[in-house]
C-alpha positions in Angstrom: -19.5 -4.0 10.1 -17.7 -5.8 13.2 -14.3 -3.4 13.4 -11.5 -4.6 16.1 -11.5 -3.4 19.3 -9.4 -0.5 20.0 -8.1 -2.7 22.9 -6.2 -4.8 21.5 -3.7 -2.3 19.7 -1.1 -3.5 18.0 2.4 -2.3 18.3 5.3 -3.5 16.4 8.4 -1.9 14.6 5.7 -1.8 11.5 2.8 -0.9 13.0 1.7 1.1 16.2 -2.3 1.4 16.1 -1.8 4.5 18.8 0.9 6.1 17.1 1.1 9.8 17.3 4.1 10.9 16.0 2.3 13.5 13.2 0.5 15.8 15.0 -2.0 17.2 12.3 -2.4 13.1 11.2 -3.3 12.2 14.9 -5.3 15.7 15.6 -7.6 15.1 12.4 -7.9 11.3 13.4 -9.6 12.7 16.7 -12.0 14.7 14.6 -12.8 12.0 12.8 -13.4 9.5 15.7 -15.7 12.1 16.9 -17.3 12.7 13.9 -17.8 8.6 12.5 -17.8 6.8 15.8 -18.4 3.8 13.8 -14.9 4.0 11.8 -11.6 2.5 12.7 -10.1 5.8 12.5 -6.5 5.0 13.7 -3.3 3.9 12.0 -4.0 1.3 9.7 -1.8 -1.8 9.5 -0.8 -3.3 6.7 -2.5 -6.5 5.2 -1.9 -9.9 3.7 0.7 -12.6 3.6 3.0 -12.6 6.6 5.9 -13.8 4.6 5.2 -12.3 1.8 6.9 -12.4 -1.9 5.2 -9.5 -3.2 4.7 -6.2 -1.2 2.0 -3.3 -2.7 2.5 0.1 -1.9 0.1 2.7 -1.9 0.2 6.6 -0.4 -3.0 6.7 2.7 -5.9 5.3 3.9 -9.3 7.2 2.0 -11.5 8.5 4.7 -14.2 6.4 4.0 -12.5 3.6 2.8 -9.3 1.8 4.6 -9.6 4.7 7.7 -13.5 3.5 8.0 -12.9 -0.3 7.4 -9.3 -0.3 9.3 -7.7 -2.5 5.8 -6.0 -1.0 3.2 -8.0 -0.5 -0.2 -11.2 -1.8 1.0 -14.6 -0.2 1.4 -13.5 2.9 -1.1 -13.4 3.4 -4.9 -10.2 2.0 -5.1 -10.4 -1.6 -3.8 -12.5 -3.1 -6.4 -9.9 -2.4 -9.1 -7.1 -3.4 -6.7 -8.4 -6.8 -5.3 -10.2 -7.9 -9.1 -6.9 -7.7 -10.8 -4.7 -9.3 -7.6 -7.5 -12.2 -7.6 -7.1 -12.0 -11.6 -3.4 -13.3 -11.2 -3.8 -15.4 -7.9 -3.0 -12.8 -5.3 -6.2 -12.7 -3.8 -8.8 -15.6 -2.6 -11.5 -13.5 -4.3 -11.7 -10.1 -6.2 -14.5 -9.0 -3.2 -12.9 -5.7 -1.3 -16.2 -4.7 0.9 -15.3 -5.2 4.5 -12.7 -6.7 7.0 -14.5 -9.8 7.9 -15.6 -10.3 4.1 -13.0 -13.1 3.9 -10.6 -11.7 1.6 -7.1 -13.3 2.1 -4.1 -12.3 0.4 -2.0 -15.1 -1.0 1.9 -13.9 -0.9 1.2 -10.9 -1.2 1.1 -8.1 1.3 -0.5 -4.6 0.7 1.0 -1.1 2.8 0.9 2.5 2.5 3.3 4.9 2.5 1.4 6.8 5.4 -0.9 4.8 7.7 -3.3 8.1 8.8 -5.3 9.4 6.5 -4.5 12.8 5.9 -7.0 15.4 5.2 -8.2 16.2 1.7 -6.0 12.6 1.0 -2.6 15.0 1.1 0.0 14.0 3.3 2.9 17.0 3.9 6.6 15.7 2.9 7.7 15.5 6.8 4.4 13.1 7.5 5.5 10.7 4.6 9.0 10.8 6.2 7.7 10.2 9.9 6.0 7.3 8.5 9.1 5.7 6.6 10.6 4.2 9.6 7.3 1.8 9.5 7.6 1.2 5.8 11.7 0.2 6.7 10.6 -2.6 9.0 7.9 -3.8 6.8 10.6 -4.4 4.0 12.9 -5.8 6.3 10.6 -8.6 7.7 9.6 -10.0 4.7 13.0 -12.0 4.1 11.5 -13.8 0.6 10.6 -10.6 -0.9 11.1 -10.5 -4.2 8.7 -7.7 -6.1 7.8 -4.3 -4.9 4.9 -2.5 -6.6 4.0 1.0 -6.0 1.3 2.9 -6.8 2.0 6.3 -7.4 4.8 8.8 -7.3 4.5 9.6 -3.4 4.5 5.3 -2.5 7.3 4.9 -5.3 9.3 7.9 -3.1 8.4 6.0 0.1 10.3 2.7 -1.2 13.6 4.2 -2.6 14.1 6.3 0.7 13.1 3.2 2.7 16.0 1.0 1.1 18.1 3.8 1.6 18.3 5.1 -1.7 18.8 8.7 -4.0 15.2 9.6 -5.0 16.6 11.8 -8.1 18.7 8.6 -8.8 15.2 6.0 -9.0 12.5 8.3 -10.9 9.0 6.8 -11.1 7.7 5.7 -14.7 4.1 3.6 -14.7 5.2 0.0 -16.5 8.8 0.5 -15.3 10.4 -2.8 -13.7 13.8 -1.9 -12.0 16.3 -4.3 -10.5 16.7 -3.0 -6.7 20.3 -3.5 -4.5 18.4 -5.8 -2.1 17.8 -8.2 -4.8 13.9 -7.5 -5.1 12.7 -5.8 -8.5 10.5 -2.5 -8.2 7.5 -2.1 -10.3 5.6 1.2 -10.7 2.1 1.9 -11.5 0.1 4.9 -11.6 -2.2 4.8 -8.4 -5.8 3.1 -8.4 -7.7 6.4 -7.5 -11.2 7.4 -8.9 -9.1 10.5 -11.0 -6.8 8.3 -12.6 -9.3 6.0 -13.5 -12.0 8.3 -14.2 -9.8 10.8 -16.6 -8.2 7.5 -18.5 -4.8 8.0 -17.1 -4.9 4.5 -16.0 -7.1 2.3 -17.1 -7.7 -1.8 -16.2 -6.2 -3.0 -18.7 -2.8 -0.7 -18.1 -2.9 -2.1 -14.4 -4.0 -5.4 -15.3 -0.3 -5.5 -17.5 1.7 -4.5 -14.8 0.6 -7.5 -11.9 0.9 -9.4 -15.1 4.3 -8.2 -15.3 4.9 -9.2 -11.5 3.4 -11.9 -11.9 5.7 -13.3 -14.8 8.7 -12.3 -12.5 7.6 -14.3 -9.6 6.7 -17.3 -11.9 9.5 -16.9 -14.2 12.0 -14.7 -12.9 11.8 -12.5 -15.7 14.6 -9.9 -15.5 13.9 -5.7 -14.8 14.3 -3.4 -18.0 17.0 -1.6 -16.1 19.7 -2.6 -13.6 20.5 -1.8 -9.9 22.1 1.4 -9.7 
């Protein structure tokens, strides 16, 4: 596995690959450098379509997944389900999630997290998930087509509403639920891909394959949300 070098860090108001501004985030990611010197083990950026239509949302890199392979979903449990269904409904050039140079291209689509470290034992604390907003405000606001926002999980659905700006006991998260958003994209929750959800049935492919179906009808159609902006 060929990972970037740490030399040409990127920094922009969405990403800063030597940002530091959670301590216990950028205290463990030392460990871990230490500990895998093979890993990426730094902030991961987000991935896909510069201009995208559709933006994904999830909560952190996995430890040896994303925070190894230094792009989001890939090289863990959770990719495979991810990138199949996105390549399902013409998101993705191929369903493959293995590696950054495995050729994988998004197509108008873009795929974030909520917090860009990965946190140890995969739990971010509330004033980490805040830190990292002010990324997650920039991403929104340089994607000028965007038109669908889908989350995945109650902690990335969080991250969105108080990115726009908005009351979190005002927007509560529902998997399946489509909602009309005051900058004119729709939001569209889904449980997260993780190994428990999927292993214990609480979200199977077929339930996930329904909702990118769902944002998938929007983008083609225009299909309207089940609920309007608040």
């Amino acid at each position: 596995m060929t990972l970037p070098s740490q030399d040409s860090a990127e920094r922009t108001p969405a990403y800063d690959a030597d940002c530091r501004l959670c301590p216990r985030l950028a205290t463990f990611l030392d460990d871990v450098r230490v500990r895998h010197p093979g890993y990426w083990a730094r902030p991961v950026p987000s991935f896909g379509d510069g201009d995208p239509r559709l933006l994904i949302v999830g909560l952190a890199p996995g430890l040896h997944g994303a925070n190894a392979t230094g792009r989001p979903f890939t090289g863990d449990w959770c990719g495979p389900l991810l990138y199949s269904t996105l390549h399902r409904h013409g998101f993705a050039t191929h369903p493959g999630s293995d590696h950054r140079g495995d050729g994988q291209s998004l197509v108008d689509c873009r795929i974030a997290n909520a917090v860009k470290c990965v946190p140890p034992a995969n739990k971010p604390e509330l004033d980490e998930i805040r830190r990292c907003n002010g990324y997650l405000v920039h991403e929104i606001a340089m994607a000028p087509r965007l038109q669908a926002i889908l989350t995945l999980g109650t902690i990335a659905h969080r991250a969105v509403v108080e990115a726009l700006g908005l009351k979190v006991a005002a927007w509560r998260f529902a998997h399946g639920a489509k909602l009309a958003l005051p900058n004119g994209a729709t939001l569209f929750d889904s449980y997260h891909v993780s190994r428990y959800n999927t292993n214990t049935g609480r979200l199977t492919e077929a339930m996930f394959d329904a909702v990118v179906a769902s944002v998938r009808d929007h983008l083609d159609r225009g299909d309207p949300p089940h609920g309007p902006t608040r």
